[in-house]
C-alpha positions in Angstrom: -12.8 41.3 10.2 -10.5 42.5 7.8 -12.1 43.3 4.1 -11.2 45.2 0.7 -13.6 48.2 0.0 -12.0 50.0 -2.7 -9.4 50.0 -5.9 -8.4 53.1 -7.2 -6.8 53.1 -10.4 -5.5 55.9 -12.8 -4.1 56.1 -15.9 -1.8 59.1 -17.2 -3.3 60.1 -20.6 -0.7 60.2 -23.5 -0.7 63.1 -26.2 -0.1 60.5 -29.0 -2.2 56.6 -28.0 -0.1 53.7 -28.9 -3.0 52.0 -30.2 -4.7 53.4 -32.9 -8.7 51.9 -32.2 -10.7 51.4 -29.2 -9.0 49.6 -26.4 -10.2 46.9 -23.8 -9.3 47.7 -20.3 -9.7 45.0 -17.4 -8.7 44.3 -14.1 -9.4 40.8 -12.9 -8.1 38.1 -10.4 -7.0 34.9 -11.8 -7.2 31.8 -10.5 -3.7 29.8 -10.7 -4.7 27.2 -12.5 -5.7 23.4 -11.2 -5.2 24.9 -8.1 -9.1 24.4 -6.9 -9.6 21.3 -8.9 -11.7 19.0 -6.8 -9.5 15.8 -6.2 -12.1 13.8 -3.9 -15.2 12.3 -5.6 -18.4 14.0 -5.0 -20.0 12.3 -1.9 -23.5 14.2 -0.7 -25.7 12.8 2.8 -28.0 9.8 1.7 -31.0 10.8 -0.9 -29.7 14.1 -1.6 -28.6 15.4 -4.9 -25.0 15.2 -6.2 -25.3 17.1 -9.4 -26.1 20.6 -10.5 -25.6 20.6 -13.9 -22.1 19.8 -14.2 -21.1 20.7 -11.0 -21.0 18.1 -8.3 -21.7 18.3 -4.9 -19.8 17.7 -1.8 -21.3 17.8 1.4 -21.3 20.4 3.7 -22.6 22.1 0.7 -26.1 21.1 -0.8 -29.2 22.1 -2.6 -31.9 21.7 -0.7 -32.8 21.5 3.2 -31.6 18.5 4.9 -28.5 18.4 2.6 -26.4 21.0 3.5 -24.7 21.8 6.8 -26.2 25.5 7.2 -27.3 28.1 5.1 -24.3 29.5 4.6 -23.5 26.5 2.7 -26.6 26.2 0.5 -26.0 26.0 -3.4 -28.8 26.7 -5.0 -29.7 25.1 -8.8 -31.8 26.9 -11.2 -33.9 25.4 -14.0 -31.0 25.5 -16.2 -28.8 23.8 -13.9 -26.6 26.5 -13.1 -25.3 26.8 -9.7 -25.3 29.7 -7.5 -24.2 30.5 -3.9 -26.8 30.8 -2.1 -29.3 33.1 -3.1 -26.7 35.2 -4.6 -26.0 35.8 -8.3 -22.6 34.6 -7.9 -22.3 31.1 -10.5 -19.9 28.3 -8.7 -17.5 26.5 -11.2 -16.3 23.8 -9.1 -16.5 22.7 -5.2 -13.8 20.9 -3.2 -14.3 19.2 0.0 -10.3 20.7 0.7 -12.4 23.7 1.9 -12.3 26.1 -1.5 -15.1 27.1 -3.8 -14.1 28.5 -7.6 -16.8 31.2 -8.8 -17.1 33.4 -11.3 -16.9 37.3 -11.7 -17.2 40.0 -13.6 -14.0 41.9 -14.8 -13.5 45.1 -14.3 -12.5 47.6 -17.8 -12.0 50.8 -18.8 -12.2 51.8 -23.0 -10.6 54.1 -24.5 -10.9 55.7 -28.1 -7.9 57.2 -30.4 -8.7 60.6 -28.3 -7.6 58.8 -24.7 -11.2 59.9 -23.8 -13.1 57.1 -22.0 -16.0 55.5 -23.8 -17.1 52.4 -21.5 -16.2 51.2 -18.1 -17.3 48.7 -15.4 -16.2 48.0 -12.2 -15.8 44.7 -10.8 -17.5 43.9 -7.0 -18.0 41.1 -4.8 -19.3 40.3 -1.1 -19.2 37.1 0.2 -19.4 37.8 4.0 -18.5 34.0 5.1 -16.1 33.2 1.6 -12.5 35.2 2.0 -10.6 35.2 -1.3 -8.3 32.5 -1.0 -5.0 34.4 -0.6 -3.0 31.5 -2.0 -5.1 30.8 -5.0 -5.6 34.1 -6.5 -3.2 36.9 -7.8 -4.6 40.3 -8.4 -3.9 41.2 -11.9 -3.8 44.7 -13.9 -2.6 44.7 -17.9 -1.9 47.6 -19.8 0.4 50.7 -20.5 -0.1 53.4 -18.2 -1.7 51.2 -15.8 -2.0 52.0 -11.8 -3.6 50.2 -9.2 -4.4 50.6 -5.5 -6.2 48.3 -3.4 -6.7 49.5 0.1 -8.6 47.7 2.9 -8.8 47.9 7.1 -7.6 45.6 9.8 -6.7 47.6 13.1 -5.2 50.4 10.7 -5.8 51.4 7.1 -3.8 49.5 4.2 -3.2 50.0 1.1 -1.2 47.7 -1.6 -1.3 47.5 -5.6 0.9 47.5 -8.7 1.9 49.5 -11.5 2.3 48.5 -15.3 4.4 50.2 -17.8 5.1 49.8 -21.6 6.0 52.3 -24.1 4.6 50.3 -27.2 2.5 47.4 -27.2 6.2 45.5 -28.5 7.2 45.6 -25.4 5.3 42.9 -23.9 6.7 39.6 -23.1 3.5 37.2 -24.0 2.5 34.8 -21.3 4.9 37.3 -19.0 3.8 39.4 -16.0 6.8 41.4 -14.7 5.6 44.9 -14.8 6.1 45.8 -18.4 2.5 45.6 -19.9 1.2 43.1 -16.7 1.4 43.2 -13.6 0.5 41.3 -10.0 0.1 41.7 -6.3 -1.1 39.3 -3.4 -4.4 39.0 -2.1 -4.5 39.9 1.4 -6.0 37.3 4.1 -9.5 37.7 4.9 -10.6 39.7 1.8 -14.4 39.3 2.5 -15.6 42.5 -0.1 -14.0 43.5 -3.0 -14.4 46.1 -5.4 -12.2 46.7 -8.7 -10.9 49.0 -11.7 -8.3 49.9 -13.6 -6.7 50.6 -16.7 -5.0 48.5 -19.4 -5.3 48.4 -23.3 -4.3 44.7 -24.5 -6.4 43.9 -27.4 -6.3 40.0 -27.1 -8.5 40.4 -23.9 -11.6 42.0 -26.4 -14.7 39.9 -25.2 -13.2 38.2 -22.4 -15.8 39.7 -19.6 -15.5 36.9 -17.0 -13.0 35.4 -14.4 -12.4 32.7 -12.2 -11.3 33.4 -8.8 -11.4 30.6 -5.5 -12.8 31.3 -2.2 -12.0 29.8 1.0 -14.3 28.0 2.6 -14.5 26.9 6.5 -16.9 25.2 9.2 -18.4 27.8 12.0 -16.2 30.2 13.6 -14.2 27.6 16.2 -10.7 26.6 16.5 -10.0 22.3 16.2 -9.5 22.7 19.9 -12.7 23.9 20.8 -14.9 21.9 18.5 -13.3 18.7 19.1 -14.7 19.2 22.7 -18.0 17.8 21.6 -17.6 15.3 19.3 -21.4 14.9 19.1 -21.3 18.3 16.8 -18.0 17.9 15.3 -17.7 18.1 11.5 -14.4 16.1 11.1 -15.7 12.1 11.0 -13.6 9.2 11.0 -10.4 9.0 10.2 -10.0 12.6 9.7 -8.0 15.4 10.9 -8.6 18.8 12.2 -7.0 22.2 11.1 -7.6 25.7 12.1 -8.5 28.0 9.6 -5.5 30.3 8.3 -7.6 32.5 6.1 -11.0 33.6 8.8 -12.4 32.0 11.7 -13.4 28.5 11.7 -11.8 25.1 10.8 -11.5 22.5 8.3 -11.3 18.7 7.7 -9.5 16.9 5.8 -8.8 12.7 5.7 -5.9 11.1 7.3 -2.9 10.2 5.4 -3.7 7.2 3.2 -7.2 7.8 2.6 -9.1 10.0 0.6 -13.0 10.8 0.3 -15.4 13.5 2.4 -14.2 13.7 5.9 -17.7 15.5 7.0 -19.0 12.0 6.0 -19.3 9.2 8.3 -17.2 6.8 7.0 -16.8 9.6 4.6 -13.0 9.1 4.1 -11.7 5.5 2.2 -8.4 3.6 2.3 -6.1 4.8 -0.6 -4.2 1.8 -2.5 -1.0 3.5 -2.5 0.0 0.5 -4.8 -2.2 0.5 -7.3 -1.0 4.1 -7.9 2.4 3.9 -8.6 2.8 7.9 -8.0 1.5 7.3 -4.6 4.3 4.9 -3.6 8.0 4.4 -3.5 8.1 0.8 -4.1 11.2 -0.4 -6.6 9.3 -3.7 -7.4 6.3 -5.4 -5.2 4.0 -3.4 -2.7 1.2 -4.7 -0.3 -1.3 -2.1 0.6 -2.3 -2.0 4.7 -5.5 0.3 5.7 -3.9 3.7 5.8 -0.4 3.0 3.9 1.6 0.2 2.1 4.5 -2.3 2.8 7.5 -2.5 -0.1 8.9 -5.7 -0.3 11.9 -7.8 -2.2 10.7 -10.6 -4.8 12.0 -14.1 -4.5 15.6 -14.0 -5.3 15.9 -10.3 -4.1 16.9 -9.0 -1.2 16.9 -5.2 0.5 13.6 -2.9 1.6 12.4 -2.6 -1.1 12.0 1.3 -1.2 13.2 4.3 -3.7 14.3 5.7 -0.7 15.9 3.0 1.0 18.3 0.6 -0.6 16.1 -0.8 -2.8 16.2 -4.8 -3.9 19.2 -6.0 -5.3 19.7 -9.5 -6.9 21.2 -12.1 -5.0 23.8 -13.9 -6.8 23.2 -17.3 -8.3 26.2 -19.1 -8.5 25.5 -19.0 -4.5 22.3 -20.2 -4.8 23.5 -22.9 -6.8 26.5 -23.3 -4.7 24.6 -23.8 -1.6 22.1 -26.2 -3.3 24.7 -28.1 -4.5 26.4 -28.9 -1.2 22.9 -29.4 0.5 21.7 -32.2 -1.9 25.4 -33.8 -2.1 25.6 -33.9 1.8 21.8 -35.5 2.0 23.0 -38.1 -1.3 26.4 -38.9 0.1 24.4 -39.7 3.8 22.0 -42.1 2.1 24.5 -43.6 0.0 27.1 -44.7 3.1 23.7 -45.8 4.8 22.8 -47.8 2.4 26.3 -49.1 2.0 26.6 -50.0 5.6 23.6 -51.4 5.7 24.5 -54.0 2.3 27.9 -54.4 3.7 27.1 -55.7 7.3 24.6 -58.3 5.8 27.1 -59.8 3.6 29.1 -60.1 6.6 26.6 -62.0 8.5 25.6 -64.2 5.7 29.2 -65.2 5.1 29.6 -65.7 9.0 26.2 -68.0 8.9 28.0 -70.4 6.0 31.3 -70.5 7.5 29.8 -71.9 10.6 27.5 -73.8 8.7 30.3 -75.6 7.3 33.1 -75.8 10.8 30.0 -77.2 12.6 29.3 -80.1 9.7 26.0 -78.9 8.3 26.7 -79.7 5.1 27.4 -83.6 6.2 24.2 -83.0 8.5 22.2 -82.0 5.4 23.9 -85.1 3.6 22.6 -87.4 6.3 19.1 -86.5 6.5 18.6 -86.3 3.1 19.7 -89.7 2.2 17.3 -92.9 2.1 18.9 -94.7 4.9 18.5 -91.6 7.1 16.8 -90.0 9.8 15.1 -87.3 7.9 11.7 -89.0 8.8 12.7 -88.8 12.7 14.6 -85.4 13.3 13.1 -82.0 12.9 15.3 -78.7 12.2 14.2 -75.5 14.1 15.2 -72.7 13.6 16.0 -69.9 15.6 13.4 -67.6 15.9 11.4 -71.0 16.1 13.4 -72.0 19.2 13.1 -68.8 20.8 9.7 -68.6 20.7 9.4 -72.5 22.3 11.5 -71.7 25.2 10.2 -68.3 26.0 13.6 -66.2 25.2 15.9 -69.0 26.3 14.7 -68.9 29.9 16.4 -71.1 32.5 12.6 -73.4 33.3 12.4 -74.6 30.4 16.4 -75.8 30.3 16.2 -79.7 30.1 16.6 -81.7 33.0 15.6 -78.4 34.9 12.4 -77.6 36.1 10.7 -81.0 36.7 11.1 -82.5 32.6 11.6 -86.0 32.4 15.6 -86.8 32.7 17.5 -87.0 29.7 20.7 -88.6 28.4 23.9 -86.4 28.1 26.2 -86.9 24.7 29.1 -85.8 25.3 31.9 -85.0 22.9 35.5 -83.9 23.1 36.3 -81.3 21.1 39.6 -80.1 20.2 40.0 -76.3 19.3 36.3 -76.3 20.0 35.6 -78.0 16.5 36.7 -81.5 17.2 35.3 -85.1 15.8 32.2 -83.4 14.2 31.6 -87.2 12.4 30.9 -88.5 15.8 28.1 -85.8 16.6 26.9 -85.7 13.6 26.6 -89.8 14.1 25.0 -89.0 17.9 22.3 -87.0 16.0 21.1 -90.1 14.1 21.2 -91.7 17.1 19.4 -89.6 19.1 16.8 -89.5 16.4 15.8 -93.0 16.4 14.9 -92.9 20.3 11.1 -91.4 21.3 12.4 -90.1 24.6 15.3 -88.2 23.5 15.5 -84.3 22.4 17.3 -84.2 19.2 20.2 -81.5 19.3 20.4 -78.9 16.7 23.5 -79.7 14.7 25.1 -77.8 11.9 24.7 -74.2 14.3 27.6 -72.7 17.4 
């Protein structure tokens, strides 16, 4: 296991100080900043605290037995609800489930007095045997004229690595600049498990400032995903999670599947993210529908496309051809029911034109004048109509013709017709006759 056990810093003394009272000197390592935030809520195992003070708790860590995953991961919280690692002295500021812890330390100072003769000094140590300094998160930091450092450490060989600040008067600095001239920075190597600083810097503004934050890495056991996926039964990732080796140290971490957020060392630890209720989380250009895990984009009415920022996006469909095509549909569908209806009105004219000029070639209007006068027949003779007749002689069947089928025998009147509409006076004059005789079957006049 790789770790830092020394810094060795130096200053070269100057005949004539540039500052002209006694000087802070530190060495710290910052924290970049947000960069540990806890993004997740705090989610602990059922009936287990959640809150030490202002710091809230995410399982695997805990505060008591039953709560936590192991001892390494015990936080323990005094009486003034301060949180400390363990049984160690060393506070936590904030825990992430994204496997990092952000603690604080001591910094590490040399003073100086008009002389250049040192008058106070600290040094700056810190051993957290299963917590390497997160390599990514920190920076480690020297300010000051003059200023040397040297961190060296062991892997297979020896290493050493550091940074050297420079500035002839204090001038020289460029505030909220750290490029060597009054500041400067190196990497934290991977797997920094002890670490042990000091240096030299005189920058007055950092008088009182005596703590830093730095972040620590955090991961579960000392298996790959691989390996601990084998038995689920003691697996820390839960569902809908995903595993990932550790790059920082042994071990592996958990985190929740894309589209959901929460504790993934929780059963049902990790929740569905609406993507579009978040409208950083999406690429929607107007409506969204979330879907467990991710979100659909979709066109509104009178839009078309995907929908997406990165796609083409919804664009408006035009609306002369919306009216266009709505016009055509409803004068097609009026223009249909109008020649229906036309057709209809038209072909029963027709026919009742073609009733009345029959009516009149076959004498029914002399027939009508017959039975309706005094000396007529209109007690005797009966018009049918029809429908009537078709009903009486089951559809015009041949049985029921007269003189067919066994009826009594019947007289014939016959009349010669010319052009087919010849001497209608004399059948109209056979249908009064007919009339006045019980035994005879009054033909229909007036019809063809």
């Amino acid at each position: 296991m790789p770790s830092i056990f020394l810094v060795i810093c130096w200053s070269q003394k100057r005949k004539e100080p540039t500052v002209q009272d006694v000087s802070k000197i530190a060495i710290f390592v910052c924290c970049n900043a947000g960069s540990s935030s806890c993004t997740a809520s705090a989610q602990t195992l059922p009936s287990c605290p959640n809150q030490c003070g202002n710091l809230r708790i995410s399982f695997p860590l805990g505060t008591k037995e039953g709560c936590y995953l192991n001892e390494d991961f015990l936080i323990t919280c005094n009486a003034s609800n301060a949180a400390f690692l363990g049984i160690t002295k060393i506070e936590v500021l904030n825990i992430s489930v994204q496997g990092q812890l952000r603690i604080s330390i001591e910094a590490a100072y040399d003073c100086y007095n008009e002389a250049g003769n040192i008058t106070r000094r600290a040094r700056s140590i810190l051993s957290v045997p299963k917590f390497p300094l997160s390599y990514r998160q920190n920076k480690f930091t020297a300010t000051g004229c003059d200023t040397s450092t040297l961190i060296q450490g062991k892997r297979a060989h020896t290493y050493a690595t550091g940074c050297v600040s420079y500035c002839v008067k204090h001038e020289d600095v460029i505030n909220g600049s750290c490029t060597g001239i009054g500041c400067c920075q190196t990497s934290i190597p991977k797997g920094v498990l002890n670490f042990c600083a000091s240096v030299v810097l005189d920058l007055a503004d950092l008088r009182g400032v005596t703590k830093f934050p730095v972040v620590l890495d955090w991961a579960i056991g000392n298996e790959t995903c691989s390996d601990a996926q084998k038995k689920p039964e003691t697996c820390a990732c839960k569902d809908r999670s995903v595993c990932h080796d550790s790059d920082n140290g042994p071990g592996y971490r958990c985190n929740c599947s894309d589209g959901y957020s929460g504790n993934p060392y929780l059963a049902n630890g990790c929740k569905d993210i609406d993507e579009c209720a978040i409208p950083s989380l999406n690429l929607c250009t107007h409506s969204c529908k979330n879907t467990p895990g991710n979100y659909t984009c979709y066109c509104p009415k009178g839009y078309k496309g995907d929908g997406r920022k990165d796609g083409i996006g919804c664009t408006r469909i035009k609306k002369s051809h919306i009216g266009i095509a709505i016009g055509v549909g409803i004068g097609v569908i009026v223009l249909l029911v109008a020649s229906s209806w036309l057709y209809l009105v038209l072909k029963e004219r027709k026919l009742i034109k073609l009733k009345e000029k029959f009516f009149r070639q076959n004498g029914g209007f002399m027939l009508k004048q017959k039975l309706c006068s005094p000396e007529g027949t209109s007690n005797a003779t009966k018009l049918f109509t029809a429908e009537e007749l078709k009903r009486a002689t089951n559809n015009y069947d041949e049985s029921t013709i007269i003189g067919k089928g066994g009826f009594e025998e019947t007289e014939q009147l016959l009349h010669e017709q010319e052009n087919g509409f010849g001497h209608v006076d004399g059948g109209i004059a056979s249908v009064g006759y007919c009339s006045m005789r019980d035994h005879v079957i009054s033909p229909l006049g007036g019809g063809r």
